[in-house]
BAKOLTI-618940 format. One line per 4 residues: number of its first residue (from 1); for each residue x, y, z of C-alpha. Coordinates in Angstrom, 3 decimals. Layout:
N
NUM = X,Y,Z | ...
***
This chain:
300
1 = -13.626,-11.230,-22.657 | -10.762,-9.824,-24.739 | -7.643,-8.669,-23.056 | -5.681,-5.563,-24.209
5 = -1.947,-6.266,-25.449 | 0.349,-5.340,-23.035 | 3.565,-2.897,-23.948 | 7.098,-3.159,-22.100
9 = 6.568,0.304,-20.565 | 3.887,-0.211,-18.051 | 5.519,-3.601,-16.794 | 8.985,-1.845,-15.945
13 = 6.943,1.105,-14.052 | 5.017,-1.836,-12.345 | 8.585,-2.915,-11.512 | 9.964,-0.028,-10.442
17 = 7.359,0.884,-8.291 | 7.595,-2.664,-6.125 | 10.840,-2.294,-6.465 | 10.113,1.341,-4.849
21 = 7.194,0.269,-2.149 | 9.550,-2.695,-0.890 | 11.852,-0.522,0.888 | 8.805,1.097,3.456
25 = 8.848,-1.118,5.966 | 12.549,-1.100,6.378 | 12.738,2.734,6.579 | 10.108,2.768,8.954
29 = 12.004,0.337,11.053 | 15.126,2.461,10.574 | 13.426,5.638,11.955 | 11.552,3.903,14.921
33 = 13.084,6.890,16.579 | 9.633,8.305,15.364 | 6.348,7.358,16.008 | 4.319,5.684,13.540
37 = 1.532,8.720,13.429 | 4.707,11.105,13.155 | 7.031,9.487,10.320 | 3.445,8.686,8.398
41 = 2.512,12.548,8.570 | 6.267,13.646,7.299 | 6.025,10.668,4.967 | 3.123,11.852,3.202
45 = 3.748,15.863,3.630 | 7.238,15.352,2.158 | 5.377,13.342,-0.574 | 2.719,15.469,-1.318
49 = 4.696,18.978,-1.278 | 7.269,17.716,-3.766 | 4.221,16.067,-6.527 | 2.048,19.270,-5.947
53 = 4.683,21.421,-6.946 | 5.358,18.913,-10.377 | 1.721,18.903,-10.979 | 2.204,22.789,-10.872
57 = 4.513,22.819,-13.138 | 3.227,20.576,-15.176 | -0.485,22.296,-15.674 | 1.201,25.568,-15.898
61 = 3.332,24.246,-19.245 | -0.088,22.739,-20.516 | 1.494,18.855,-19.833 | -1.310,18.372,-17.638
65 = -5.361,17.568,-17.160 | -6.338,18.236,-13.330 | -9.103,15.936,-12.413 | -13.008,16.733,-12.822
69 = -14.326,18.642,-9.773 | -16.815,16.197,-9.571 | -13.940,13.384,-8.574 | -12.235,15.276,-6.114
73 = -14.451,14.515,-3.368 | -13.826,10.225,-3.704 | -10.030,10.966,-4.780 | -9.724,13.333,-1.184
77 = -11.693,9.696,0.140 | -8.974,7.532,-1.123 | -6.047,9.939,0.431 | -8.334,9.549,4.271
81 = -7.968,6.248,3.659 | -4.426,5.899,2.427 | -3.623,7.958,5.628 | -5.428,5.440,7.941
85 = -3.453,2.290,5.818 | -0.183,4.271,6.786 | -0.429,5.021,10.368 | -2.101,1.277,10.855
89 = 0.782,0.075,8.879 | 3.544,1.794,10.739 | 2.243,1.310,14.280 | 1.917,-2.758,13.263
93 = 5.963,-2.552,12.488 | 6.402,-1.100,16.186 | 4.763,-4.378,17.842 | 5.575,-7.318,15.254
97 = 8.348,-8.416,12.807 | 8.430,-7.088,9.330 | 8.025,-10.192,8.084 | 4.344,-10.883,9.802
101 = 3.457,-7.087,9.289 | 4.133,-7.119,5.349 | 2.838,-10.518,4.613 | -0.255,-9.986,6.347
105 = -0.704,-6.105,4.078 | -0.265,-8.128,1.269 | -4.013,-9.444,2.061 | -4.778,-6.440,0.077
109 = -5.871,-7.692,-3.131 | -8.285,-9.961,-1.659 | -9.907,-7.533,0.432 | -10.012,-5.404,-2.664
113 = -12.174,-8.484,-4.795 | -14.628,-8.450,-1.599 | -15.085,-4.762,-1.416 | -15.074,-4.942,-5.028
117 = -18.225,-6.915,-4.528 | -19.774,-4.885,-2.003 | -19.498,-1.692,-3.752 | -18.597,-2.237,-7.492
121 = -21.144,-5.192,-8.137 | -17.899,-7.113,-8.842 | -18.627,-10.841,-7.432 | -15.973,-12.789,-6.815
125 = -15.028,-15.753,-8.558 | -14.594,-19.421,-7.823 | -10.915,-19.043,-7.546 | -11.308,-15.903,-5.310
129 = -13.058,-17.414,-2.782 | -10.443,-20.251,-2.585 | -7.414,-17.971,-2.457 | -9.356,-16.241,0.446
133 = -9.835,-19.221,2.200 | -6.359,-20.645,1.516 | -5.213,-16.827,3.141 | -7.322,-16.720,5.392
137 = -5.577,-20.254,7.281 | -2.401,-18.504,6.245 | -3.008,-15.399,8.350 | -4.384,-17.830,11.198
141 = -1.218,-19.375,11.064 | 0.718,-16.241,11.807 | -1.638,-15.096,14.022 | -1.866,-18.113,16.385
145 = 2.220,-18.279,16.295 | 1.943,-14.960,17.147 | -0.232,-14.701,19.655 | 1.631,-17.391,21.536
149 = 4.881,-15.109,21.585 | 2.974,-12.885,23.557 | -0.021,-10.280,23.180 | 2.085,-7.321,21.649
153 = 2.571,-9.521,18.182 | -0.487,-10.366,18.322 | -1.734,-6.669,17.873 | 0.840,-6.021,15.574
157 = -0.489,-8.599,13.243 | -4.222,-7.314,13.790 | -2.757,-3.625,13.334 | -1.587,-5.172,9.732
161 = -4.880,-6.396,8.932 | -6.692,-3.386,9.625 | -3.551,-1.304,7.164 | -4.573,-3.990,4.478
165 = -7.979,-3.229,4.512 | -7.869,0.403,4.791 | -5.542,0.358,1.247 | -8.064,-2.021,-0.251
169 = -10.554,0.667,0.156 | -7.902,3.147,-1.362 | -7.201,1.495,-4.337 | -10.821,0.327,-5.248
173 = -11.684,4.115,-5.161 | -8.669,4.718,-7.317 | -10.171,1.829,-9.653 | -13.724,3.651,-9.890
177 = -12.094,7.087,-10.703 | -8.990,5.827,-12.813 | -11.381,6.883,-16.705 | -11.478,10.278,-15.175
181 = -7.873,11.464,-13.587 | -4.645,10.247,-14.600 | -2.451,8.973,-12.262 | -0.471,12.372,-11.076
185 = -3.655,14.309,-10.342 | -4.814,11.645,-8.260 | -1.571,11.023,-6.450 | -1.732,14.780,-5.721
189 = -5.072,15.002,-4.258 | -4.829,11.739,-2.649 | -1.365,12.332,-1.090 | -2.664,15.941,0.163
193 = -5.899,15.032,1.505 | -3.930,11.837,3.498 | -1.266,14.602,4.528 | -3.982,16.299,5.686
197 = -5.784,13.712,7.951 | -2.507,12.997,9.269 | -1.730,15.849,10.763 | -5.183,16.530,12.220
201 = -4.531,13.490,14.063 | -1.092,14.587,14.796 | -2.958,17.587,16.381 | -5.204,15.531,18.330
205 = -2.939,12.763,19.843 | 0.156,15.162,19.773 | 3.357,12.429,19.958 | 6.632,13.837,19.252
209 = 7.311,15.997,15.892 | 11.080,16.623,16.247 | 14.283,16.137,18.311 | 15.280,12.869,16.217
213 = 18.618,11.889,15.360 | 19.903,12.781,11.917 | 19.371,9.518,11.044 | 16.210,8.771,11.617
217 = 15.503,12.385,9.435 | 16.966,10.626,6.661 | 15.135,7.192,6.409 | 11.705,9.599,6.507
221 = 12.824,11.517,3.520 | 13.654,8.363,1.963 | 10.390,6.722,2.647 | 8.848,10.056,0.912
225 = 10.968,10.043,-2.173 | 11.484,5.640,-2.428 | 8.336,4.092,-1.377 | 5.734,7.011,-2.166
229 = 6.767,8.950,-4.825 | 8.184,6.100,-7.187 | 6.721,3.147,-5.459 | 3.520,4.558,-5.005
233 = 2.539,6.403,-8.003 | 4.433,4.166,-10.579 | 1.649,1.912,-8.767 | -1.311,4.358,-9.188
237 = -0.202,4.965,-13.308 | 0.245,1.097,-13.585 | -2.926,0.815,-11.964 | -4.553,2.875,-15.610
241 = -2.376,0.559,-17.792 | -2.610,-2.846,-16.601 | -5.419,-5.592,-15.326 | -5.907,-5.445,-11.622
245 = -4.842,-8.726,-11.560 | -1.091,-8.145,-13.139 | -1.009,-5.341,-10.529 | -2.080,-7.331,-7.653
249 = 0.396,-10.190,-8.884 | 3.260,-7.863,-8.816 | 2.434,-6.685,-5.386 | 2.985,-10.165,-4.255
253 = 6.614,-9.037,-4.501 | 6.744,-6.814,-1.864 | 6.689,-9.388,1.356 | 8.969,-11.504,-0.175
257 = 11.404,-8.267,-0.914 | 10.882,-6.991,2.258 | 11.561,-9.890,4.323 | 14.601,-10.716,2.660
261 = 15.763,-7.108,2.873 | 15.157,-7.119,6.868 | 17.896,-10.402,7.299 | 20.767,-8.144,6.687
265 = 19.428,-4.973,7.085 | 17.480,-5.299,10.471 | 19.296,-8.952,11.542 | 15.650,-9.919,11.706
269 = 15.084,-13.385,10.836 | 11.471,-14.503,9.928 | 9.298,-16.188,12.521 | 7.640,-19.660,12.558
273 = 4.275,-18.398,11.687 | 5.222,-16.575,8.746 | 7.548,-19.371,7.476 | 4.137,-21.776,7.947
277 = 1.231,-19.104,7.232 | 3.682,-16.302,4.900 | 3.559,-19.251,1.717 | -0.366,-19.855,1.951
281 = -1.097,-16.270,2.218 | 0.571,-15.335,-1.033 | -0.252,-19.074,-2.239 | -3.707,-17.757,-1.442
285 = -3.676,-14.173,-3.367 | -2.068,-15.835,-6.156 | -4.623,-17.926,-6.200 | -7.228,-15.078,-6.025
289 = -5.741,-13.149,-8.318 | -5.394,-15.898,-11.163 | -9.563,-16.259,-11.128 | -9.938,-12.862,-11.641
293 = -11.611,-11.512,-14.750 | -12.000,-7.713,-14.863 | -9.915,-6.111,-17.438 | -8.302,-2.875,-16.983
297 = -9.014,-0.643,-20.542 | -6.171,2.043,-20.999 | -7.016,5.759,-20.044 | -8.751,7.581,-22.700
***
C-alpha cells in the first residue's frame, strides 16, 4: 500500500508537541499540593477556555470549519475519555515514581492496535502481537518490582494502566473522526467536554479546589499551556498529517524524556523494575508499531 510523502512541517509539530507532553508528569509532581482530580479539572479548564476563545476568533475571521454536528457527539466521547486518562494518570503519579507511571502510559499505542481491532475492523499484525507480548513481560516486570516495594506502587502502576487505556480509546475516536474536523475543532470540543466531566466529578467527590501555594498555581497553568495546548494538540494536528505509526513512534519519546527530566528535577532516580521492564515495554511498542500498516491520508 502506497505511503504519502512526508513534508518537514508535520515532523517538527510532532516534535514540538512531545517535546510539549513530556513536561506533564513533572508539573503534576510539582503541584502535588493538588489533588490529581483537582489539577486535572484546572488543567483541562485552563486548556479549554484559552482554545475556545482562538477557535472563536478564528471562525469569526472565516479561518475556521467547526466540525459536522453529526461528530460532535464521538468528539464530546473522546474529551470523557481524555478526562478519565487524566485523573487516572495523575492519581498513578501520587502512589508510584514517574518513571513506572510514564513508561507504563506509553502502553498506549498498543492498546490503541487492539481496540483498533475491536472497533475499527483493524486486526493486528504479526509484529503487533509480538510487541504486545514483549510489553506485556515488560509491564510484569515493573509490576512485580513494584508490588514487592509495597502495595501503594503497585496501584500506582495499575492506576497507569487504566490512564493508558482510557487515551487509547481517545485517540482511536480521534482516528475515526480525523476526515471530518480538523485538529482545533476537535481539541475544542474534546478539551470542553473532558473539562466538563471533570468537574462533575469534582462536584461529586469534592477534594480541595484552592488554598495552594503560589507555586503549585503555577506548575497547573503550565501543565495547561506546555503539555495540553502545544503538546496535546500539535499531537491531535500531527495525528491528520502523519501514519499512526510515526505518531505512536514519536510518543515513545515521552518516558524516556520524562524520566530523565525527573533525575534533576524531582532527585528521583528510576527503579529496578523500570530499568528491567521500562526497555521491553518501549522495545515492545516499537516493535508494534514497526508491523503496522494503516496509512494516515492528509485531511481533505
Amino acid at each position: 500500500m502506497a505511503t504519502v510523502p512526508v513534508s518537514r512541517t508535520p515532523l517538527a509539530v510532532l516534535l514540538v508537541g512531545v517535546l510539549g507532553i513530556s513536561w506533564a508528569a513533572i508539573f503534576v509532581r510539582l503541584a502535588d499540593e493538588a489533588p490529581a482530580l483537582t489539577i486535572a479539572a484546572y488543567r483541562l479548564l485552563f486548556a479549554a477556555g484559552l482554545l475556545l476563545l482562538f477557535v472563536v476568533v478564528a471562525r469569526a475571521r472565516g479561518k475556521l470549519a467547526l466540525p459536522p454536528r453529526s461528530s460532535l457527539p464521538l468528539l464530546a466521547l473522546s474529551g470523557v475519555f481524555l478526562a478519565g486518562h487524566f485523573w487516572s494518570w495523575f492519581a498513578s503519579l501520587e502512589h508510584t515514581s514517574v518513571a513506572s507511571s510514564v513508561v507504563i502510559v506509553g502502553l498506549q499505542p498498543l492498546l490503541g492496535a487492539l481496540i483498533a481491532y475491536a472497533v475499527l475492523r483493524e486486526r493486528p499484525s504479526s509484529r503487533e502481537y509480538g510487541g504486545l507480548a514483549v510489553a506485556v513481560v515488560g509491564l510484569v516486570c515493573i509490576a512485580a518490582t513494584d508490588l514487592a516495594r509495597g502495595i501503594e506502587f503497585f496501584i500506582g502502576d495499575l492506576l497507569a494502566l487504566l490512564a493508558a487505556l482510557f487515551v487509547a480509546v481517545s485517540q482511536t475516536i480521534r482516528r475515526k473522526t480525523r476526515h471530518e474536523t480538523g485538529a482545533l475543532p476537535y481539541s475544542a470540543v474534546a478539551y470542553t467536554a473532558a473539562a466538563v466531566t471533570l468537574w462533575l466529578a469534582v462536584l461529586i467527590v469534592r477534594p480541595s479546589i484552592s488554598g495552594f501555594a503560589a507555586d503549585a498555581w503555577v506548575f497547573i497553568v503550565l501543565l495547561a499551556l506546555i503539555p495540553q495546548l502545544v503538546g496535546h494538540t500539535s499531537i491531535n494536528w500531527a495525528l491528520g498529517h502523519l501514519r499512526v505509526v510515526t505518531v505512536g513512534l514519536a510518543i515513545l519519546g515521552e518516558p524516556l524524556l520524562a524520566t530523565l527530566y525527573a533525575i534533576p528535577v524531582l532527585g528521583e532516580t528510576p527503579p529496578i523494575g523500570v530499568l528491567i521492564g521500562g526497555p521491553l515495554i518501549v522495545a515492545g511498542v516499537a516493535l508494534g508499531l514497526s508491523g503496522s500498516r494503516a496509512p494516515v491520508e492528509p485531511p481533505a
